[in-house]
Phi, psi and omega in degrees: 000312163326284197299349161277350209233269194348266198355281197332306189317310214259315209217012148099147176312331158303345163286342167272349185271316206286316196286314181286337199268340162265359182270295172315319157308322152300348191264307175336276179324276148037272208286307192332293202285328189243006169263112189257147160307351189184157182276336187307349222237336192293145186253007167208044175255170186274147179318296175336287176315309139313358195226342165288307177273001163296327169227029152248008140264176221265116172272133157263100168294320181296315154230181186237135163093205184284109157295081181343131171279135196257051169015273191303263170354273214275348132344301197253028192277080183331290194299328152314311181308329174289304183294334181304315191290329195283295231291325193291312181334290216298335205251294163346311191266349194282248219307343155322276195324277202308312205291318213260327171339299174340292205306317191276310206296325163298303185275304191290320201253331201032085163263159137322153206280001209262311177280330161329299205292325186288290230261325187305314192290359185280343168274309191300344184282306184322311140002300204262334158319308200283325174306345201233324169298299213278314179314321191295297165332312191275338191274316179287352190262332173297299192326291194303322185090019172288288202264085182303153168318332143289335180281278175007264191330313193295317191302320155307344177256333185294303184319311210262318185278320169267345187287322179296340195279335186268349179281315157351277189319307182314319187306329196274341183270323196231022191283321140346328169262150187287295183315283180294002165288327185279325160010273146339274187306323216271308203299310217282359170295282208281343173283348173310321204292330185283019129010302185291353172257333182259248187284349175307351171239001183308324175275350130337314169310308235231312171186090188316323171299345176214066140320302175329303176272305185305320181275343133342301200258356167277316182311311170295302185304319179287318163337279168340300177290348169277330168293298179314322153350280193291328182304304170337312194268311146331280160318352180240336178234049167261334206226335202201091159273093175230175182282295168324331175300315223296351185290303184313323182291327163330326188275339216264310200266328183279317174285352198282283194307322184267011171298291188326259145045254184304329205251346158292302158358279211273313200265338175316178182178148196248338187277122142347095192262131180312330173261036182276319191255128191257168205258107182298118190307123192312088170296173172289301180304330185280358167293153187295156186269134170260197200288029187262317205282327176256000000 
């Protein structure tokens, strides 16, 4: 965002798109060449290296090939549910912020686009600190036996999803002010991030064989909620861009975040779920001999 707010400033907004669309290509090219499905399958690591992540990750012996996703189970899963709804919460109110931040900080606070790009990028550093603090936090309070795997999650989705849903409500006291909007905004962010201890791994937990899947169907919904946003916010500051709409939206984003929250809270879960592992049909050699038979 800095380095997009210069561009714009010096060689016009079309340079920022030219400037992300090649950072993406190049990241693109990257990812092609060194990501692999397994370190067995990688062609250019070292034995040592390979031979290291082969047995400190977890092999599945049990089954073979393409595992059916167990639909009806996971439909009805309270702890899917929980992360699909926290997760669409949390990703509401994050793209409300990226999208919209630009927008208040111009009109409502009136900064110049050079500090926009600056004071806007200042919740994502904060974001990716905290995200990288709270795993650590969170793998050692498991580790130690302070915490079981669910209370971790929950205390960390409690932690990252509702205090933002209560600074939202500070915005509406103080969005006005400079200082404390960027603060605020900057604060509710960066406590965001510890997302990552909380249901954003959750599904690792809960059922490593449809991680995957589970984080799909969380993804389509928060997807969703990013149009919505912006459509909101659109519909609400289009005709009266003032701090008052911009308050609803405050209000809007705060009940957003503390659903999100509440409903990890009440529904979450840290536990293995039984139907991760589908149950292998019993062959004839692996039945027991009974006494005719022996």
């Amino acid at each position: 965002m800095p380095i997009c707010g210069f561009l714009i400033a010096h060689f016009g907004w079309e340079s920022a798109f030219y400037f992300t669309g090649i950072i993406g290509l190049m990241w693109s090219v990257a990812w092609f060449a060194v990501v692999y499905d397994t370190p067995a399958q990688h062609p250019r690591i070292s034995e040592a290296e390979r031979n290291f992540l082969m047995k400190a990750l977890p092999q599945d012996n049990n089954t073979k090939g393409h595992m059916p996703v167990p639909w009806k189970s996971l439909i009805l899963s309270a702890p899917v549910w929980a992360i699909i709804i926290t997760h669409g919460a949390s990703v509401f109110g994050y793209f409300t912020v990226v999208n919209q931040l630009p927008t208040y900080i111009e009109s409502i606070l009136h900064f110049n686009i050079k500090h926009n790009g600056l004071l806007s990028s200042l919740p994502y550093l904060g974001k990716y600190l905290c995200a990288l603090a709270s795993s650590v936090l969170a793998d050692h309070l498991r580790r130690s036996g302070r915490l079981s795997t669910t209370a971790a999650r929950k205390l960390f989705t409690g932690f990252a999803v509702g205090l933002p849903g209560v600074m939202m409500l500070a915005l509406v006291a103080y969005g006005q002010e400079r200082v404390w909007s960027i603060a605020i905004f900057t604060a509710a962010l960066t406590i965001n991030g510890a997302v990552t201890a909380g249901y954003l791994g959750n599904g690792l937990d809960i059922a490593p064989n449809f991680s995957g899947t589970i984080f799909g169907m969380a993804n389509t919904l928060s997807s969703f909620g990013g149009w919505l946003s912006t459509y909101m916010v659109g519909e609400l500051t289009k005709e009266n861009n003032t701090l008052e709409q911009w308050k609803i939206v405050f209000y809007i984003l705060s009940g957003t975040y503390v659903l999100g929250a509440l409903c990890f809270t009440c529904l979450g879960s840290g536990e293995l779920q039984p139907w991760n592992s589908p149950q292998k049909p019993i062959s004839r050699e692996d039945e027991p001999l009974n006494e005719e038979k022996a």
